[in-house]
Residue frames as qw, qx, qy, qz and C-alpha x, y, z in Angstrom:
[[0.292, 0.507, -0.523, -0.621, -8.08, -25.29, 3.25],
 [0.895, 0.194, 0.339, -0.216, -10.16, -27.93, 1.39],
 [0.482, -0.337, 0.756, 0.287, -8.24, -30.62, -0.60],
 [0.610, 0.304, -0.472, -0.559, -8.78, -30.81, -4.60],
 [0.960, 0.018, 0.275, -0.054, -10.64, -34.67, -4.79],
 [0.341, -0.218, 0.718, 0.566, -7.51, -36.83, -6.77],
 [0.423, 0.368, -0.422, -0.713, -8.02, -36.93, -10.47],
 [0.138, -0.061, -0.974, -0.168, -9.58, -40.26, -10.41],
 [0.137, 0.620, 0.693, -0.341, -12.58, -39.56, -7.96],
 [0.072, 0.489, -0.032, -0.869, -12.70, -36.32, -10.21],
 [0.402, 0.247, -0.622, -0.625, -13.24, -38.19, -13.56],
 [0.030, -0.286, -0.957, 0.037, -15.47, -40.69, -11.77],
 [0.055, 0.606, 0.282, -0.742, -17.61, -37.45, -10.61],
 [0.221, 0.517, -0.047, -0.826, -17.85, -36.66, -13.79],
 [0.073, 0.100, -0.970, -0.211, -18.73, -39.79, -15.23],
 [0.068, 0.443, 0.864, -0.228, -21.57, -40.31, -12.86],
 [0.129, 0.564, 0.083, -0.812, -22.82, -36.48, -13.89],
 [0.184, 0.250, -0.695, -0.649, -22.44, -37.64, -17.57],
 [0.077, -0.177, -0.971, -0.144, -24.85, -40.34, -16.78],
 [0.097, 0.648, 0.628, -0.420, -27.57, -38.58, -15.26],
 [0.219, 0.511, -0.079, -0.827, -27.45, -35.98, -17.94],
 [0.294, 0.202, -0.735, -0.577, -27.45, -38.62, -20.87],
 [0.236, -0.275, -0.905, -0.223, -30.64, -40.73, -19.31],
 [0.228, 0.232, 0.295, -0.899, -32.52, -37.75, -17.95],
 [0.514, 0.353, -0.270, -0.734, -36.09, -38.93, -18.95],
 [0.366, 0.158, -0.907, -0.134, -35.82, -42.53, -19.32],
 [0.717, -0.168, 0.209, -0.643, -38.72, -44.74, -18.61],
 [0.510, -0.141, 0.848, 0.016, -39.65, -48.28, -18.88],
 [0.197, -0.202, -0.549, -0.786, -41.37, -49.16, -21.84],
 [0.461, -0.233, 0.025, -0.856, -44.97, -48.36, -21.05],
 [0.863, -0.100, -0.192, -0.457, -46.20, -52.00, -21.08],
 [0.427, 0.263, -0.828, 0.252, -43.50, -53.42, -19.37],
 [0.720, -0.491, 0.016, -0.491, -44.75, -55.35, -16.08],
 [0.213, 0.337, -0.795, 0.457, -43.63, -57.95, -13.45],
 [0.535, -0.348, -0.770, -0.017, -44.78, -60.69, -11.11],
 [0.217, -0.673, 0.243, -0.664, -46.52, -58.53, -8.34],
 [0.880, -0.464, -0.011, -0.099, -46.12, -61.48, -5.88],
 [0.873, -0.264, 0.069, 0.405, -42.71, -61.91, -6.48],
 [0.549, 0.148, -0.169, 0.805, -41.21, -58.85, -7.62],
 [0.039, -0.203, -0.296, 0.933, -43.24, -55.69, -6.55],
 [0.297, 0.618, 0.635, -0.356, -46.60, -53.80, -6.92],
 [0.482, 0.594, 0.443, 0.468, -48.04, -52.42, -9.55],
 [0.223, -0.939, -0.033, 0.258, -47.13, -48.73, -7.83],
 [0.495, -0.682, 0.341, 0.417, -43.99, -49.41, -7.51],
 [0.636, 0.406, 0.523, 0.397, -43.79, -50.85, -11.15],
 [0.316, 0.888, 0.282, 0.181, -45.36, -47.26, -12.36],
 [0.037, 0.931, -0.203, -0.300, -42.60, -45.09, -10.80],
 [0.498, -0.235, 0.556, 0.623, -39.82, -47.34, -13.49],
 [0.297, 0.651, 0.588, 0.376, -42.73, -45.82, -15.96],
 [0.235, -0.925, -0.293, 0.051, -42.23, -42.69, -14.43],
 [0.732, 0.440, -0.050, 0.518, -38.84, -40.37, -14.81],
 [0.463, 0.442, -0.314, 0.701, -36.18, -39.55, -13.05],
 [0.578, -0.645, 0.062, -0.497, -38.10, -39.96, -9.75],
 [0.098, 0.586, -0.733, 0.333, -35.70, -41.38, -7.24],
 [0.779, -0.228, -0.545, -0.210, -36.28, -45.20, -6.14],
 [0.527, -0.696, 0.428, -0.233, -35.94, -46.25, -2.60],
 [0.130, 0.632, -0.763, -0.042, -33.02, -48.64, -2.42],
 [0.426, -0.055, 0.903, -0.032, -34.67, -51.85, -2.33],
 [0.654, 0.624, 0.345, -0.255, -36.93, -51.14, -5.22],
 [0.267, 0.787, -0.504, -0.236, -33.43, -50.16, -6.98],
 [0.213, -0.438, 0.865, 0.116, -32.23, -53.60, -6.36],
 [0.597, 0.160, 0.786, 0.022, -34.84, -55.57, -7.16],
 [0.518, 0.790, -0.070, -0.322, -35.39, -53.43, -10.18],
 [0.405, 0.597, -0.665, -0.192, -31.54, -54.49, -11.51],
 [0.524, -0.273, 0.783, -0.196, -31.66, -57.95, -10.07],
 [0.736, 0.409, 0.435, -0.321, -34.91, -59.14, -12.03],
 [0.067, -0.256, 0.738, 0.621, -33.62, -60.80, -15.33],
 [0.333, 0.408, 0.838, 0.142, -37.04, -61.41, -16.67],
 [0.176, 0.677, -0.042, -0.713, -37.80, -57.65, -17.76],
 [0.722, 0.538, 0.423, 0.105, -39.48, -57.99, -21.45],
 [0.390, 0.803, -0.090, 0.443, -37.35, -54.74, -22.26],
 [0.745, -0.393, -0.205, 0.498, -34.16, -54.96, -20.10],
 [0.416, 0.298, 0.089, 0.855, -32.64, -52.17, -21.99],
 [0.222, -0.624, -0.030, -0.749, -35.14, -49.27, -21.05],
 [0.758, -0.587, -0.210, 0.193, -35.48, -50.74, -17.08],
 [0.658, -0.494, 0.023, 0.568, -31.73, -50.16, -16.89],
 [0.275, 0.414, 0.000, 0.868, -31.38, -46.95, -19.08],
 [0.278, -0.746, -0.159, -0.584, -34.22, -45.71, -16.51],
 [0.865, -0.480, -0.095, 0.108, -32.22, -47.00, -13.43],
 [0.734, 0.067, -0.173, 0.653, -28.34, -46.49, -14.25],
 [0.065, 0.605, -0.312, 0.729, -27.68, -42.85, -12.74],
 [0.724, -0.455, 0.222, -0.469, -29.24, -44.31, -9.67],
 [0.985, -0.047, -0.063, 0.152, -27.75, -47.67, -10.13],
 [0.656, 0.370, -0.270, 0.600, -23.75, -46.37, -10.72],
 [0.165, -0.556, 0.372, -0.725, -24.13, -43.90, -7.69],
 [0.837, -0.419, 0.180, -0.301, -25.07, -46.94, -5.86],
 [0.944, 0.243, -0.163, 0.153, -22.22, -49.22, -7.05],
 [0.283, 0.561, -0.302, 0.717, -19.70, -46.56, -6.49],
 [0.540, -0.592, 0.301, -0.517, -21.08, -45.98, -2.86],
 [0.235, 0.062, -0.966, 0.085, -20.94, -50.16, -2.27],
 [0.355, 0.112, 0.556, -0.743, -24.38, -50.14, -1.39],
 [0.613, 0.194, -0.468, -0.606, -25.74, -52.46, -4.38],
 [0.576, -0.158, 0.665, -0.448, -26.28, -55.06, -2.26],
 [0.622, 0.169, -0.706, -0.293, -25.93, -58.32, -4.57],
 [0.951, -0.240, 0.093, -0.171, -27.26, -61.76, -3.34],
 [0.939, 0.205, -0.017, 0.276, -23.52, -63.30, -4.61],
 [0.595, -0.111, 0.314, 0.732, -21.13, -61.26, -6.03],
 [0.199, 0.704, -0.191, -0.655, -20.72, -57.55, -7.85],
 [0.184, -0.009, 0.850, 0.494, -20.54, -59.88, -11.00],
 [0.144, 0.482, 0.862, -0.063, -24.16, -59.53, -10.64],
 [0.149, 0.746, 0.037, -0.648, -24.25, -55.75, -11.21],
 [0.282, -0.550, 0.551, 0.561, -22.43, -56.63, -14.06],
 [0.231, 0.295, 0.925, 0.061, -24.77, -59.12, -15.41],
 [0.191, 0.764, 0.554, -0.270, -27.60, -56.63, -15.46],
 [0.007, 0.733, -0.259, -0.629, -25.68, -54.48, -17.73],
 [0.095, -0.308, 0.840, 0.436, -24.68, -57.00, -20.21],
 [0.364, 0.526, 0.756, -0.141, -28.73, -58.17, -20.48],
 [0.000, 0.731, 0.026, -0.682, -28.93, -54.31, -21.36],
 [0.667, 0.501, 0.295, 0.467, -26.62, -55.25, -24.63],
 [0.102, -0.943, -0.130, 0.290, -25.32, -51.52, -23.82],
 [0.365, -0.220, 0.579, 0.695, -22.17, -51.96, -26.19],
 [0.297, 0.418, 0.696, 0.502, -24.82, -52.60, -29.01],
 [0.011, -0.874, -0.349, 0.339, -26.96, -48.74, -27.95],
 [0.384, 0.799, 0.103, 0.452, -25.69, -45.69, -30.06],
 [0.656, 0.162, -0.434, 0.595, -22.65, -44.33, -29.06],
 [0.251, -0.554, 0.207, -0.766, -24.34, -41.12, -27.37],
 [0.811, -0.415, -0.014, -0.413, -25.87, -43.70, -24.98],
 [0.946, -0.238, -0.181, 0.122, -23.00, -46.37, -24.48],
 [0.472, 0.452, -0.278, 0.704, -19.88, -44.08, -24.54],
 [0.295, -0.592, 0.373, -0.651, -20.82, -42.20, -21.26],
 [0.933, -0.324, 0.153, 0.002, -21.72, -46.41, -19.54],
 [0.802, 0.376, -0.203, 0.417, -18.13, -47.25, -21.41],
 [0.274, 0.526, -0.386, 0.706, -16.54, -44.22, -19.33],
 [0.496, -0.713, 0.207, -0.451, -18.29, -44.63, -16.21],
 [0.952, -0.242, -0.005, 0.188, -17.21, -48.55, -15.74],
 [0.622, 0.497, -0.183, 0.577, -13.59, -47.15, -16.95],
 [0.147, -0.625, 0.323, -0.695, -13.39, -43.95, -14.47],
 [0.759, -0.525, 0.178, -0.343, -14.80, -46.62, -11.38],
 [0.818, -0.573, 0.009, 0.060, -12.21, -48.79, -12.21],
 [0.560, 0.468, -0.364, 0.578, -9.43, -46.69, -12.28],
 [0.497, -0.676, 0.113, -0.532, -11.08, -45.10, -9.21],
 [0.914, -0.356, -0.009, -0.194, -10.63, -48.78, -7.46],
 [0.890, 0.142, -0.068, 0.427, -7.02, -49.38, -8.50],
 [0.362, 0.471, -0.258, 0.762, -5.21, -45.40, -7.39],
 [0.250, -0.528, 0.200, -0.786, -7.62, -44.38, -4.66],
 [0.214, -0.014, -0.874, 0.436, -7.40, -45.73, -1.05],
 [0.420, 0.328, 0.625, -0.570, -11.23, -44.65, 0.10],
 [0.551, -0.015, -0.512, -0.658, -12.70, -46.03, -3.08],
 [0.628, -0.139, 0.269, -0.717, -15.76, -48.17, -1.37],
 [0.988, 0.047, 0.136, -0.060, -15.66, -51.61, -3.24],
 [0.639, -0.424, 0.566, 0.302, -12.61, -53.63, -3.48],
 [0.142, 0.540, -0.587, -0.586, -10.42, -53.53, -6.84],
 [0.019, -0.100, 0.949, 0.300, -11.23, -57.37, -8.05],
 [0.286, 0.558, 0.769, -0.124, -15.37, -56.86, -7.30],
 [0.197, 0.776, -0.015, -0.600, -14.75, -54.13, -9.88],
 [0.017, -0.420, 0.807, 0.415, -12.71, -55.66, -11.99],
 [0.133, 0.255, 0.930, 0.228, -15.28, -58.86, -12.36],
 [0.277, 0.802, 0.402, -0.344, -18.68, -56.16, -12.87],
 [0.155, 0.760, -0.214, -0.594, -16.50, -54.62, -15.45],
 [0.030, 0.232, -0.903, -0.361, -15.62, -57.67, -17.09],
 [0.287, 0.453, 0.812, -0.229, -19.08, -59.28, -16.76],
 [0.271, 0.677, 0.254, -0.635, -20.31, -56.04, -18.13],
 [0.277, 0.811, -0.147, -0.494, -18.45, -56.39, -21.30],
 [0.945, 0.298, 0.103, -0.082, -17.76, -59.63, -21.92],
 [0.866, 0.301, -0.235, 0.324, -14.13, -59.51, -21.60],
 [0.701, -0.567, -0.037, 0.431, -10.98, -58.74, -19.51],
 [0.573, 0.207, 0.126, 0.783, -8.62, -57.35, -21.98],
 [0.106, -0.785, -0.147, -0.593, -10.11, -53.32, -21.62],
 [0.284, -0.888, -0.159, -0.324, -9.42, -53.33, -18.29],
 [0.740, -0.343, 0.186, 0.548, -6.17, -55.35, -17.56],
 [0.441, 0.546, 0.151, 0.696, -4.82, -52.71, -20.52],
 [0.014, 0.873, -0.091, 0.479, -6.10, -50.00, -18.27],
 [0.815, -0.563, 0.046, 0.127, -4.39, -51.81, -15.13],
 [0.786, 0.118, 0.067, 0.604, -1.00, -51.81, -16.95],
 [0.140, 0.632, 0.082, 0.758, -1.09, -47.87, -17.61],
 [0.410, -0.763, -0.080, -0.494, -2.13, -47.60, -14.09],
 [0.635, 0.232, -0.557, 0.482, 1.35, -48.00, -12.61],
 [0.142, 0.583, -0.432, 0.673, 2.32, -47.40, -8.89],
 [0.046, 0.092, -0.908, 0.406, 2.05, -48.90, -5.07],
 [0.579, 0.140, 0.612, -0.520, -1.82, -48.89, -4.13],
 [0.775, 0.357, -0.328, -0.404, -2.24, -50.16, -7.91],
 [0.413, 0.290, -0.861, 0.062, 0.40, -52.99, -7.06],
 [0.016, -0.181, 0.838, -0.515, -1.31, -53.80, -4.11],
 [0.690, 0.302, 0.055, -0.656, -4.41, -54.35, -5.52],
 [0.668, 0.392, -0.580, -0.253, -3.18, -56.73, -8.24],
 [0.133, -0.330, 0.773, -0.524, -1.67, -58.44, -4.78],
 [0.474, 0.112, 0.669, -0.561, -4.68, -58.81, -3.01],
 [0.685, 0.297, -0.241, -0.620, -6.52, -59.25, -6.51],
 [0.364, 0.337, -0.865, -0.071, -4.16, -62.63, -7.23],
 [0.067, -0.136, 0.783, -0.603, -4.73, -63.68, -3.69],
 [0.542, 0.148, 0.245, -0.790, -8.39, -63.56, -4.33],
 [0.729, 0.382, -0.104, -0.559, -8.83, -65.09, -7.19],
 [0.085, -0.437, 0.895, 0.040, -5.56, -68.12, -6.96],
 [0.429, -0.044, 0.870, -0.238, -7.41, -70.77, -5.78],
 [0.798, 0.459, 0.279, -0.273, -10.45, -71.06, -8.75],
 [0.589, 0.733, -0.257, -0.222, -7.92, -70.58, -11.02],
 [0.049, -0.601, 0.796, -0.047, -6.05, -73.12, -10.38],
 [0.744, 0.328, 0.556, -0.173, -9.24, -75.35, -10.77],
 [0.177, 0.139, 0.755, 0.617, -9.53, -74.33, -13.99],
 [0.042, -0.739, -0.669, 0.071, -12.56, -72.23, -13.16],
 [0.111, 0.779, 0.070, 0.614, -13.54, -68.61, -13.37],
 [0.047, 0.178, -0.460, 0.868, -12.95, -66.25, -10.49],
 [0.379, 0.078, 0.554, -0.737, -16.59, -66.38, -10.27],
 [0.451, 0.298, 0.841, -0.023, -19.71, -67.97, -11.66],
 [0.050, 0.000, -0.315, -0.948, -20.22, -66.15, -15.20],
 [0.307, 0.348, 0.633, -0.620, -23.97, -65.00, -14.80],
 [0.497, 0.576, -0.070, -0.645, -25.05, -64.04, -18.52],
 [0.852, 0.020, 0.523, 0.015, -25.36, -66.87, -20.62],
 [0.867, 0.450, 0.208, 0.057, -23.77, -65.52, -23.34],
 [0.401, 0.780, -0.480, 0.026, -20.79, -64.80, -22.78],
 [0.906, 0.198, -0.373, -0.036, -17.73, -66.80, -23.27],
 [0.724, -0.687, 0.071, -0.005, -16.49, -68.07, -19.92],
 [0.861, -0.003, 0.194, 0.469, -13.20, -70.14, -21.43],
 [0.567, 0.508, 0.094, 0.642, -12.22, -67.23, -23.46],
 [0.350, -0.891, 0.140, -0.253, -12.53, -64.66, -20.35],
 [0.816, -0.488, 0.208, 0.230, -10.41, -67.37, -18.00],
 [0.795, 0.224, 0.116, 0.551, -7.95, -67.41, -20.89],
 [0.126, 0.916, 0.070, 0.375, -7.85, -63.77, -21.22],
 [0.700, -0.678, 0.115, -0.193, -7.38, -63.73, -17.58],
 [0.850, -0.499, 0.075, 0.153, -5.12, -66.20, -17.32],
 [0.781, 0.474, 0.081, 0.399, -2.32, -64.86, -20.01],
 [0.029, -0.865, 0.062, -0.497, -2.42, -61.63, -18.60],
 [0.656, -0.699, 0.228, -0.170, -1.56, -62.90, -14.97],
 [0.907, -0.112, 0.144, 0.379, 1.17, -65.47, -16.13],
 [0.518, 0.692, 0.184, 0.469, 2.51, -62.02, -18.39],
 [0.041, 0.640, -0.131, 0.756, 2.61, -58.75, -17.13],
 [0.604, -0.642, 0.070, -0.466, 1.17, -59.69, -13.64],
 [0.928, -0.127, -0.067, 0.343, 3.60, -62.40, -12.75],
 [0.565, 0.200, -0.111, 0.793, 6.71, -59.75, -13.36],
 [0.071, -0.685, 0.115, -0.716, 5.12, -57.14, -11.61],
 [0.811, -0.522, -0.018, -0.262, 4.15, -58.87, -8.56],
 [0.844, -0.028, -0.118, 0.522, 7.98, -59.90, -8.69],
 [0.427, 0.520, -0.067, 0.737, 8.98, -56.70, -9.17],
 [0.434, -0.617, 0.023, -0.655, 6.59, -55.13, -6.44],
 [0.102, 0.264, -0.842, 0.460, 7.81, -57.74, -3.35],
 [0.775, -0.337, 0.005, -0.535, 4.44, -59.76, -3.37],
 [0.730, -0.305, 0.573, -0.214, 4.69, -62.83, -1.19],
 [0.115, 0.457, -0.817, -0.333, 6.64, -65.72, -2.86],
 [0.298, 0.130, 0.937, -0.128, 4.29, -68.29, -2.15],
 [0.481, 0.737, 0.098, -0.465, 1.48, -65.92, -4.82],
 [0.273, 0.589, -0.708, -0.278, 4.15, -65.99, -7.35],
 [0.048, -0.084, 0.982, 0.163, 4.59, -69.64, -7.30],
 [0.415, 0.450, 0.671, -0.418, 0.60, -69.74, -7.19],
 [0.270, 0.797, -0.140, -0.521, 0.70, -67.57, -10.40],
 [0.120, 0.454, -0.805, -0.364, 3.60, -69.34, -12.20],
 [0.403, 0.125, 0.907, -0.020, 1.39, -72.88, -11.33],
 [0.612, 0.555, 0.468, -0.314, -1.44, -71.61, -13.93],
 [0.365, 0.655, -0.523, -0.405, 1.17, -72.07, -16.76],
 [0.051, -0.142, 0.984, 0.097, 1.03, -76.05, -16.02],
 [0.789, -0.136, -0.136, -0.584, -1.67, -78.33, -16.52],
 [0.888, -0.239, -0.323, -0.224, -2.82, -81.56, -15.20],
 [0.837, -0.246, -0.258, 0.415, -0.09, -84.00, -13.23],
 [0.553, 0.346, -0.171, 0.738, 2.75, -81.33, -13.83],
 [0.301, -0.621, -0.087, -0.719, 0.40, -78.54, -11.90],
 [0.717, -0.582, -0.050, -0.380, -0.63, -80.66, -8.81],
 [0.909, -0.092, -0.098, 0.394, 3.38, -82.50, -8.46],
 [0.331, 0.716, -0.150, 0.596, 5.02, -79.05, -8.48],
 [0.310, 0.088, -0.581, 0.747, 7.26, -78.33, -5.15],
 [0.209, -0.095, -0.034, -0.973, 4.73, -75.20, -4.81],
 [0.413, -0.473, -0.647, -0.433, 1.14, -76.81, -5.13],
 [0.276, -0.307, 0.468, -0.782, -0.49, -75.42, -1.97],
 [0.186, 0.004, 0.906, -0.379, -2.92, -78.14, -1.53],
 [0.502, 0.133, -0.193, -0.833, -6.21, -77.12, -3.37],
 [0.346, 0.169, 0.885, -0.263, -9.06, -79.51, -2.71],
 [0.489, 0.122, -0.212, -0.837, -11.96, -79.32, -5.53]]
C-alpha cells in the first residue's frame, strides 16, 4: 500500500506545478545577450530565447548566477519552473551559499510583477519552507531556506510568522540546529550571511532576525530542551558591547 506524500511535500507539489503552468512560454527578451567568453555561446544563449525547452544543469546555473542580464526579470521568469525543481531537489549548486538563489530572485523584483505572476513565486518559497521545517527528507537544510527566502524578499518577518504556526518536534529541531548555525555571526553583529543584493536592508533584516530569536525563539528553545549553552548564546544578543563579551556565558568568539 503506497503512503499519501505529508501535506507539506503535497502543497510544495503543487506549488512547483503552479509554476510551470503560470511561466509556460516565457522567453528572454529577444535581444538579451551575454559575454560568450565568460558566460556561454550564443546557442546556448538562444535556447533562454527559446520556451520551455529544458536546460542542462550547468547552463541552469550559470543562467541564475549571471547578475548582469539587461532584463533579469524575463531570464528568471523563463528559468524558475526549472530553477525551483532544482532548489527543492538541492542540486542548485551555489558558489557560497543558497542566499545566492535568493539573490537572483530579488534582481527579478518579483514582489513588484502582477499578482498572477508573483502570487504562485510567493507560494512556492512559502510551501518549500514549510516543506524544510515539518518534513525529515526535505533535501536542503531549514536555515539555507530560510536565508533564500529571506534574501528573496527582503525580509525575515513572513517566514519567522510562518515558523511560529509551524509548531512541533522536527520544527523545534530545526530552529535548534538553525540557532546553532547562525550564533556565532550574530554575535558579531553581522548577518548570518553576506547579503548579496545591494538593495536590501542588511541592519533591518539582522534586527528583524535578531528580535524574533531573543522573543519567541529564546522561549521555545527553553521550552523544547535545546542545549543550555545555545540559550545563553541567544540570551547574549540582547547585550551589547563590554556587557556581551564579560558575561559568565561568552563562548569565546574571535572576529
Amino acid at each position: 500500500m503506497r503512503l499519501a506524500a505529508p501535506p507539506a511535500r503535497r502543497r510544495l507539489d503543487a506549488a512547483l506545478d503552479d509554476l510551470s503552468r503560470t511561466f509556460r512560454g516565457m522567453t528572454a527578451h529577444p535581444d538579451e545577450h551575454n559575454c560568450e567568453c565568460h558566460w556561454g555561446s550564443a546557442e546556448e544563449l538562444a535556447l533562454l530565447k527559446t520556451p520551455d525547452v529544458e536546460l542542462e544543469p550547468d547552463l541552469l546555473r550559470r543562467a541564475w548566477q549571471a547578475i548582469d542580464w539587461s532584463d533579469h526579470a524575463a531570464v528568471l521568469r523563463r528559468i524558475l519552473p526549472q530553477f525551483a525543481r532544482s532548489l527543492v531537489a538541492g542540486r542548485a549548486e551555489p558558489l557560497f551559499g543558497l542566499e545566492e538563489a535568493g539573490s537572483c530572485l530579488a534582481r527579478g523584483h518579483w514582489q513588484e510583477w502582477p499578482e498572477e505572476h508573483a502570487g504562485p513565486v510567493r507560494e512556492f518559497l512559502h510551501a518549500w519552507w514549510a516543506r524544510s521545517l515539518t518534513d525529515p527528507d526535505a533535501a536542503v537544510p531549514a536555515h539555507e531556506v530560510l536565508a533564500a527566502c529571506a534574501e528573496a524578499s527582503g525580509s525575515f518577518t513572513p517566514w519567522l510568522a510562518d515558523w511560529e504556526r509551524l509548531t512541533g518536534d522536527l520544527s523545534d529541531r530545526r530552529l535548534a540546529e538553525t540557532a546553532a548555525e547562525w550564533e556565532y555571526e550574530l554575535l558579531g553583529d553581522n548577518m548570518p550571511w553576506s547579503v548579496h543584493f545591494y538593495e536590501l536592508d542588511e541592519e533591518r533584516m539582522r534586527a528583524e532576525l535578531v528580535s524574533w530569536l531573543l522573543g519567541h525563539a529564546a522561549a521555545r528553545l527553553r521550552d523544547s530542551g535545546a542545549p543550555t549553552d545555545l540559550q545563553h548564546r541567544i540570551r547574549l544578543l540582547g547585550l551589547t558591547g563590554e556587557a556581551r563579551w564579560t558575561d559568565p556565558h561568552w563562548p569565546g568568539h574571535r572576529y
